[in-house]
C-alpha positions in Angstrom: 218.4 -162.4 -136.7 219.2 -162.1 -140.3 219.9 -158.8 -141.6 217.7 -156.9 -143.9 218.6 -157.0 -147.8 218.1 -154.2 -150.4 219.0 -153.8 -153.9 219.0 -150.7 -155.5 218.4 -150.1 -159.1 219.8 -147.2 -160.8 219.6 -145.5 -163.9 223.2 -144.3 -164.4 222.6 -141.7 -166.6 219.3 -140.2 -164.7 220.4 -136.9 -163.3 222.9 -136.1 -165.8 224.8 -138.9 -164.0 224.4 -137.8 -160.7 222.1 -141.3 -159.6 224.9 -143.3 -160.1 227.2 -141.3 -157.2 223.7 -140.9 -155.1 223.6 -144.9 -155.5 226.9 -145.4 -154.0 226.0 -143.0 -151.2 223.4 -145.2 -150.8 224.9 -147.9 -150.5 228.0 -147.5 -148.6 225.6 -145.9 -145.8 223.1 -148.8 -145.8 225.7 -151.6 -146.3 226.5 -150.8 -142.9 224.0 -152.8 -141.0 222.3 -154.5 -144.1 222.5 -156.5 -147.4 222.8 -154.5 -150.5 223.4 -155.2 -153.9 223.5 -152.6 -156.5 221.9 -153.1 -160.1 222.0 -150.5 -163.2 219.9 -150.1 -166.0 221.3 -150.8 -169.3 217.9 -149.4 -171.5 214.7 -148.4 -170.8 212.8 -151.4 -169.9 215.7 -153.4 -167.9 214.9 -152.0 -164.4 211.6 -153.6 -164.9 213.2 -156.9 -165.8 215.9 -156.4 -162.7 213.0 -156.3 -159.9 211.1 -158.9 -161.7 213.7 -161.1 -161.3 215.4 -160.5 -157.9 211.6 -159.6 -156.6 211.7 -163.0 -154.6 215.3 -162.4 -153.0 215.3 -159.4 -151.4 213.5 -157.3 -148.8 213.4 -153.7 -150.0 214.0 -152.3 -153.4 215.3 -148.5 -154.1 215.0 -146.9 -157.0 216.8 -144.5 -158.1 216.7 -142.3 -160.8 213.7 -140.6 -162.1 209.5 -141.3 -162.4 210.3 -143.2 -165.3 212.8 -145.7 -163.7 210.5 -145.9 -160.2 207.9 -147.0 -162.5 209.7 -149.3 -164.0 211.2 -150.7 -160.9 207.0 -150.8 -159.9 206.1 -152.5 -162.8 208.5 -155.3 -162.3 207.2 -156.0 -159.0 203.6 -155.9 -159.5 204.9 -158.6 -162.0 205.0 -161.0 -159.7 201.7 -161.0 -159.2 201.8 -161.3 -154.9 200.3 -159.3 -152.5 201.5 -156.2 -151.4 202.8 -157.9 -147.8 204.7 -160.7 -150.1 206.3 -158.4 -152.3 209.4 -156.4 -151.2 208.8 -152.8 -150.1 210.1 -150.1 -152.6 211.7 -147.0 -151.7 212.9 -144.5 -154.1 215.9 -141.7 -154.3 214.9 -139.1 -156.7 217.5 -138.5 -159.1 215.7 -137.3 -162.4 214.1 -134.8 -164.4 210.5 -134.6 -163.4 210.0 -136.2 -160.0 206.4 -135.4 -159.5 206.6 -138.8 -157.0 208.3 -136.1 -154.7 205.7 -134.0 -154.5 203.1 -136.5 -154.5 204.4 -138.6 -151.5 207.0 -136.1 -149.8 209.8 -138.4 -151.1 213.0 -137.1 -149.1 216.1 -135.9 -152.3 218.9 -136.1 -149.2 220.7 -139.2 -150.1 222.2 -139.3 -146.4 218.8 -138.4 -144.6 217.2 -141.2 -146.7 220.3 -143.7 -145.7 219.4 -142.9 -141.9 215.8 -143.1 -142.2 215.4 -146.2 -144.3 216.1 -148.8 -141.6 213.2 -147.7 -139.3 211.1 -146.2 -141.6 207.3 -147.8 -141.7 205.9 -148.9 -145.1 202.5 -148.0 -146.2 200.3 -149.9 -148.8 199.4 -147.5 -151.8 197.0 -147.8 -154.6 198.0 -148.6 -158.2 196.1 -148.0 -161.1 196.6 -150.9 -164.2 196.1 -149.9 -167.5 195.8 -153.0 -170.2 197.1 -151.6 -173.5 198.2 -154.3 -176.1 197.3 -157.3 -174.4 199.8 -156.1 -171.3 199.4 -155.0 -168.2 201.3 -151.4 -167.6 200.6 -150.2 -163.5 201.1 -146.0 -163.0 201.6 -144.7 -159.6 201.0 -141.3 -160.3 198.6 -140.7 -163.4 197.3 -141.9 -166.9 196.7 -139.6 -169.6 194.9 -139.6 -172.4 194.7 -136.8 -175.3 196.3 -133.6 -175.1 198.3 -133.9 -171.8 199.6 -137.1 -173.7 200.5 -135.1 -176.3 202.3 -132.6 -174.4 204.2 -135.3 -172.4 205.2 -136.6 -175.6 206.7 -133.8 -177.3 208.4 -133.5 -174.1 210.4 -136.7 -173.8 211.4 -136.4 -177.1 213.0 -133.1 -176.5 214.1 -133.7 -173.2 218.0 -132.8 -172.5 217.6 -132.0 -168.9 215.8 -131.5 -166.0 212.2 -130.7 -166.8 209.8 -128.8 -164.1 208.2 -126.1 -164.5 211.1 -123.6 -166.1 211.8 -127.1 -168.6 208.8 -126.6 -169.5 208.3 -122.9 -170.2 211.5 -123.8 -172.5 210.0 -125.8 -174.5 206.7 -124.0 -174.6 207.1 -123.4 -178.6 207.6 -126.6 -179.6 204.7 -127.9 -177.3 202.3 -125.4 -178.2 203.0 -126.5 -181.7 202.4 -130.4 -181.5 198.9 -129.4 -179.4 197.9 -127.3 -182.4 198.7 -129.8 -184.7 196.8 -132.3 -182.4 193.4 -133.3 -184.5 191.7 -134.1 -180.9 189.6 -137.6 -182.0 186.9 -137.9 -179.6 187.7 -140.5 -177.0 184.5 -143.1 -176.6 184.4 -143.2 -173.0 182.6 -146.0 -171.1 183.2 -145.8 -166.7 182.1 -149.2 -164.9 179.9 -150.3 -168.2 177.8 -147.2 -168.6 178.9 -145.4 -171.6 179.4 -141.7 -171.0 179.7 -139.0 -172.9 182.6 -138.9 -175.6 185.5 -136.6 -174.3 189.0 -135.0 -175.6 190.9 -135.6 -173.2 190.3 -138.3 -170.3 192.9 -137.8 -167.2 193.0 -140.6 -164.3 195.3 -139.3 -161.4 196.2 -141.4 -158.4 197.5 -138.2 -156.6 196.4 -134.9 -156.2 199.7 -132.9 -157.7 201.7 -134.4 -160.9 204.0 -133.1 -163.4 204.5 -129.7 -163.7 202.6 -128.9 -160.1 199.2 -128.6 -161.5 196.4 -130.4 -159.5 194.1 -132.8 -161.8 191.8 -133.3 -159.0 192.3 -132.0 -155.3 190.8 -134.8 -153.8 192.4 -137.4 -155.7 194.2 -140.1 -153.2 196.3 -143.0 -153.8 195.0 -144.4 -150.4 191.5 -144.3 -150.6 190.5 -147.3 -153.0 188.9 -145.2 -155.5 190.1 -144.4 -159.1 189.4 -140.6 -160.5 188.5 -139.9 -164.0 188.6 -136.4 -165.3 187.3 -135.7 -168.6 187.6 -132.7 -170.8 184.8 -132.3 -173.5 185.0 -131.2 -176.9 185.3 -127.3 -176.9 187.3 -124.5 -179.3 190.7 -125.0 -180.7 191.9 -122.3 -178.4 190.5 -122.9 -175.1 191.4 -126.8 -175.5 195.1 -125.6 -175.7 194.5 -123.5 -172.9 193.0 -126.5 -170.8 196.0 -128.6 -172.0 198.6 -126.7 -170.2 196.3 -125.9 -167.3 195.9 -129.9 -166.9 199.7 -129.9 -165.6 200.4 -126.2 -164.3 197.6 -125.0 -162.2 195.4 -128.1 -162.3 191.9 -128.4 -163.5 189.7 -128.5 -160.9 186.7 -126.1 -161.1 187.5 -125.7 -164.8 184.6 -125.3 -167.2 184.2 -128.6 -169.6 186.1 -130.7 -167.2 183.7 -133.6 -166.0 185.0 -135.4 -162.4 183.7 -138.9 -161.1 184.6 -141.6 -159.5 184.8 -145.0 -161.1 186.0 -148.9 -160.9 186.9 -149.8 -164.3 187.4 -147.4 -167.6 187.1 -148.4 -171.2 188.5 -145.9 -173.1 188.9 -145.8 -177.3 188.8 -143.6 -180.2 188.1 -144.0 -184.1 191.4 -141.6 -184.7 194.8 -142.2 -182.8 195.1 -141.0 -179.6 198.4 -141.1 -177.4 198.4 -142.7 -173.9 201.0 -141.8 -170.9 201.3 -143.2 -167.5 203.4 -141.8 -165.3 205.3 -139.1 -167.6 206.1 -141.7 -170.0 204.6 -142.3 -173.6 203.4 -146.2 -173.9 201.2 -146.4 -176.6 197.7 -145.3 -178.1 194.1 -146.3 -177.6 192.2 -148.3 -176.6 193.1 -149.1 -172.9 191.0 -150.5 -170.4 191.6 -149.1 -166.9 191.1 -150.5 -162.9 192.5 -149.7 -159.8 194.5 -152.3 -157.9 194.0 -150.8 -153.7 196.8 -151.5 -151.6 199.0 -153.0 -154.4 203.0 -152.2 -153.3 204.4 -151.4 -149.9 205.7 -147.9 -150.1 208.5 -146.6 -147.7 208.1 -143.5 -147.5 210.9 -141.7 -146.4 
């Protein structure tokens, strides 16, 4: 019986440095009774390239490091282009900033809980929303933005020095409030399985319920059930579209006045002005994106 292989990916310098020593944790523990290689990112972009190319030779891939680097290490595998039962199962070791994967799936921070767990842990088949931007394929696991919470997540990442959260945030609060003011809000042309809806600010497509900051896009919202959510946020005053804004990631919009819900298949989204994009807490571009949900895509172990 041939032993179950893992490699790890981690971004050294996630955690103020601290993924590197939860890597090696990692391994020593699981190198026990398995395979394990260990591989670290270089730049942003190289964990994608890592699964992509040792996707076919190992059983299990852990990430760790931060939403950024699990999405990465997601993106590399959905590369491949196999089904979710061909691909290797991905775990991830939170080690980052953000880490609204933790509160979306419950996963465990415990580097030697996690070590224990992982060789009888079960995997589950989660949803992954594909966004085409460019003539590429980017996959989120968590949630695409559009708009203002785009802005926000941009301004930041580029003044990110530490763990972010919800006290990160209230750090930052003058700089953000200032790049939403200065935010000229195009209207976003919004079209949802071919029918053309009406234009919005702001168009939010979570895959989970909680993200970010802990605010709740949609309550309902479930990366298991096969459906993609689209939240949209009409046009409204200057002041109570910078209130929305922070609502979208602190106490969530549901219920919120101007904030339309539906389900949907496919989204077409584009804009006459430039409007920023973000999947997964992480800036990739500007409109227009075209939007689908891939059910089932990537074997998660959830430990």
């Amino acid at each position: 019986m041939s032993l179950t292989s893992y490699l790890i990916i981690v971004n050294p310098v996630s955690g103020k440095g601290s993924a590197r020593r939860r890597a090696k944790v990692l391994h020593d523990r699981l190198a026990k009774s398995a395979t394990v290689h260990v591989a670290e990112t270089t730049r942003r972009g190289s964990a994608v390239e890592i699964a992509a190319s040792s996707g076919s030779e190992v059983d299990r891939i852990i990430a760790v490091g931060g939403d950024g680097t699990l999405n990465e290490v997601m993106t590399g595998l959905m590369s491949l282009g196999r089904p979710a039962e061909q691909t290797p199962a991905l775990g991830f070791l939170p080690s980052g900033t953000a880490n609204a994967a933790v509160r979306a799936f419950g996963f465990n921070r415990d580097v030697e809980e996690v070590a224990r767990a992982l060789p009888t842990v079960h995997t589950r088949a989660v949803d992954v929303g594909v966004v085409r931007i460019k003539d590429e394929d980017r996959p989120f696991l968590l949630w695409c933005g559009t708009g203002f919470d785009a802005v926000l997540i941009d301004e930041l990442n580029t003044s990110r020095t530490g763990r972010m959260g919800v006290r990160g945030l209230l750090r930052r609060t003058p700089r953000v409030m200032r790049a939403l003011a200065r935010y000229p809000a195009p209207l976003i042309r919004t079209e949802i399985d071919g029918r053309r809806v009406e234009d919005a600010v702001s168009v939010i497509m979570p895959n989970v319920a909680e993200v970010a900051f802990g605010g709740t896009v949609v309550d309902t919202a479930d990366p298991f059930d096969g459906r993609l959510d689209v939240v949209a946020i009409d046009p409204a005053s200057r002041s109570r579209l910078l209130r929305l804004s922070i609502r979208i990631l602190t106490s969530g919009l549901s219920g919120a006045r101007g904030a339309r819900h539906q389900l949907a298949t496919r989204v077409h989204l584009s804009a006459d002005g430039t409007v920023p994009v973000q999947l997964d807490g992480e800036p990739v571009g500007v409109l227009p994106i075209s939007v689908r949900l891939q059910p089932g895509a990537i074997r998660l172990l959830l430990t």
